[in-house]
C-alpha positions in Angstrom: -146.1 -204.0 -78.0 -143.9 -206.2 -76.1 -141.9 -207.2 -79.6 -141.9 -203.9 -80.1 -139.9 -203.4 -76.4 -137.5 -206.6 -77.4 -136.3 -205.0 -80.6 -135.7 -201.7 -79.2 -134.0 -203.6 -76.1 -131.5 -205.5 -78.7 -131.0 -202.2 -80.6 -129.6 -200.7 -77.2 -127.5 -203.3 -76.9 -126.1 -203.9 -80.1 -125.5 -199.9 -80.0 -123.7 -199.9 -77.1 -121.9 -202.8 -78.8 -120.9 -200.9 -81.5 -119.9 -197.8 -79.5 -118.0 -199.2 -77.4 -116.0 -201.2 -80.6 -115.8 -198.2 -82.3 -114.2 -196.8 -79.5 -111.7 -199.9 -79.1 -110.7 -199.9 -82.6 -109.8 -195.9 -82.2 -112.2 -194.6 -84.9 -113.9 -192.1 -82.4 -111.0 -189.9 -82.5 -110.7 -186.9 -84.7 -107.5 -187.6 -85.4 -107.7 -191.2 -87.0 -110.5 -189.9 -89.1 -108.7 -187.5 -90.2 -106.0 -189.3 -90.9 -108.1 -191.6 -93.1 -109.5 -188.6 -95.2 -105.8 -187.7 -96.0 -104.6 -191.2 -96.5 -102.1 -191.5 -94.1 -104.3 -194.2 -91.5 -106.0 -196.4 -92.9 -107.9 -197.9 -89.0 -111.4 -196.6 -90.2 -111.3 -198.7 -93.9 -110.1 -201.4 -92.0 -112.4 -201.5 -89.4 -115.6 -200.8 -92.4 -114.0 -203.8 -94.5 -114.1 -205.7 -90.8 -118.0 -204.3 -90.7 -119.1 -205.2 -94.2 -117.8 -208.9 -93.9 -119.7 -209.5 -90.6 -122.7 -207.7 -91.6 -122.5 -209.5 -95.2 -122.1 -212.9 -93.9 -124.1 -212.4 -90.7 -127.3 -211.0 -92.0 -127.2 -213.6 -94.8 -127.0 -216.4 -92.4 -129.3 -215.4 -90.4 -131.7 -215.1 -93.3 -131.2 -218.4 -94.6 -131.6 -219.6 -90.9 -134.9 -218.1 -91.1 -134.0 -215.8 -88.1 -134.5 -212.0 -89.9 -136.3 -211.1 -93.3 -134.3 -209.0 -95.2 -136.7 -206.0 -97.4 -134.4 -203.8 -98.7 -136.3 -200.3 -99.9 -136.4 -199.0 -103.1 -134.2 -195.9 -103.4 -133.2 -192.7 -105.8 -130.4 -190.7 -107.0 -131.2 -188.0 -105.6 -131.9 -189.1 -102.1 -128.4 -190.7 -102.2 -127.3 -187.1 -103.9 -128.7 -185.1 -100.9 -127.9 -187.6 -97.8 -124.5 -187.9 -99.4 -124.1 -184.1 -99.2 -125.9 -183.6 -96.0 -123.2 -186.3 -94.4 -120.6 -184.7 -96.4 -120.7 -181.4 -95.2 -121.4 -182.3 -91.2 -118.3 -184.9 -91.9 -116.3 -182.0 -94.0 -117.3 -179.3 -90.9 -116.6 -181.5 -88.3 -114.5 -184.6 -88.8 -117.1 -187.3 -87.8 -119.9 -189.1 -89.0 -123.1 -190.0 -87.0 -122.1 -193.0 -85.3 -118.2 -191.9 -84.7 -120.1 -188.0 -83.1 -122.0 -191.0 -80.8 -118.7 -192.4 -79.3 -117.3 -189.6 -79.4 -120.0 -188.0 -77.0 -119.8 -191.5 -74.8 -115.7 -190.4 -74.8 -116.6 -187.1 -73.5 -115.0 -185.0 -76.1 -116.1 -181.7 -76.4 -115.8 -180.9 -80.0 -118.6 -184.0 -80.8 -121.0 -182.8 -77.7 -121.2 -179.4 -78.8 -120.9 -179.2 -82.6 -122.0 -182.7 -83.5 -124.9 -183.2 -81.4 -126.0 -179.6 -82.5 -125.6 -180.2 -86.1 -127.6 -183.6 -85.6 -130.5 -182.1 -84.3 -130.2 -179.0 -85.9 -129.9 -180.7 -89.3 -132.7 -183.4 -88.9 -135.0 -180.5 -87.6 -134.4 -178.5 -90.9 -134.7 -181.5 -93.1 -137.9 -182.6 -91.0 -139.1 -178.6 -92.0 -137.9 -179.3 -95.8 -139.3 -182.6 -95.9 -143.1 -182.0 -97.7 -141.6 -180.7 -100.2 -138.6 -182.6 -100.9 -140.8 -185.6 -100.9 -142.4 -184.7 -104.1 -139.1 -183.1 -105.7 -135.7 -184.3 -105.6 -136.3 -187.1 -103.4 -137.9 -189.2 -106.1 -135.8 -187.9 -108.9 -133.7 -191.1 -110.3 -136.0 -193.8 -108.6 -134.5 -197.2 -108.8 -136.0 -200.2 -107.5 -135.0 -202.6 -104.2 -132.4 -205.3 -105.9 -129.5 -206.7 -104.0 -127.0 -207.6 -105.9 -127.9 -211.5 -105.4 -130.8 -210.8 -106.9 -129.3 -208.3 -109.9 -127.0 -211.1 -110.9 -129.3 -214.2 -110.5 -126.8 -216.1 -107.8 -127.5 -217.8 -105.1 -126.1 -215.2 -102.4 -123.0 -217.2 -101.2 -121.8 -216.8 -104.8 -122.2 -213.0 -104.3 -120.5 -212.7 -100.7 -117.5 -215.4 -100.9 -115.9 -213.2 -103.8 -116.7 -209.5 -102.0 -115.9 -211.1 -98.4 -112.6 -212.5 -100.1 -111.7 -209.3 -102.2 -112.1 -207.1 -99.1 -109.4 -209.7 -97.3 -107.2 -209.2 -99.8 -107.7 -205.6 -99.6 -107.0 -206.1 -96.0 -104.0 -208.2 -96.4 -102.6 -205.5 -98.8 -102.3 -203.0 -96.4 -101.0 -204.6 -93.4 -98.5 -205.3 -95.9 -97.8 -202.1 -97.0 -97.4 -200.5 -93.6 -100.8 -198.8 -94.1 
């Protein structure tokens, strides 16, 4: 029980953490996601290439360090097919995802309090009302099993993240130098 309070203590904090970065790096504002779904600013990809590099290189560290144990979950198509439409119409409706509706909400902006915390809770209660028998139909349909890609190409994982952790720089370095 007391782990159990430790974990959920850290996961307030590193929330908080995040929030408040996502607010920093502007990505809680409509407009800059926006601006990203039209390809005009490009702050949210950089701030997710920014994301996958620490997480990447983080959670690996920490797992060779002996600190975390990574269990990645077997998945399926068409759970990916039906959480990618779920986030894609909330996004498509109202211009955020989860965790950008979350500092929005900690900026005070109307549009997230209102619409996005509604369609949160009004979208995990009908998916909670759905779920028995989803469960047995198109959430198992195209099961795959837990690989990382480590794993799916027999490196050690280093080999894996130094080449993705280096072609997201690039990607990086590319559009600072276009302007973008």
């Amino acid at each position: 029980m007391a782990n159990n309070k430790v974990q959920l203590f850290w996961g307030l904090v590193f929330g908080i953490a995040f929030g408040f970065l996502l607010h920093k790096g502007g990505v809680t504002k409509f407009d800059v996601i926006v601006g990203q779904l039209v390809l005009e600013d490009f702050t949210v990809l950089k701030i997710m290439m920014s994301a996958v590099i620490v997480g990447a290189v983080g959670l690996h560290l920490f797992q060779a360090l002996g600190w975390v144990q990574l269990k990645p979950k077997e998945g399926s198509w068409g759970r990916n097919a039906l959480g990618g439409l779920i986030f894609g119409i909330g996004f498509a409706l109202l211009g955020y995802c989860p965790g950008t509706i979350a500092g929005a909400i900690g900026n005070g902006y109307l549009d997230a309090s209102i619409g996005g915390l509604t369609g949160i809770l009004v979208g995990s209660a009908l998916f909670a009302a759905r779920y028995p028998k989803l469960k047995d139909g198109i959430l198992n349909r195209g099961a795959f099993r837990a690989t990382t890609l480590p794993q799916l190409f027999m490196f050690n994982r280093w080999a894996v993240i130094a080449p993705l952790c280096a072609l997201i720089l690039a990607l990086f370095f590319f559009l600072e130098r276009a302007g973008l």
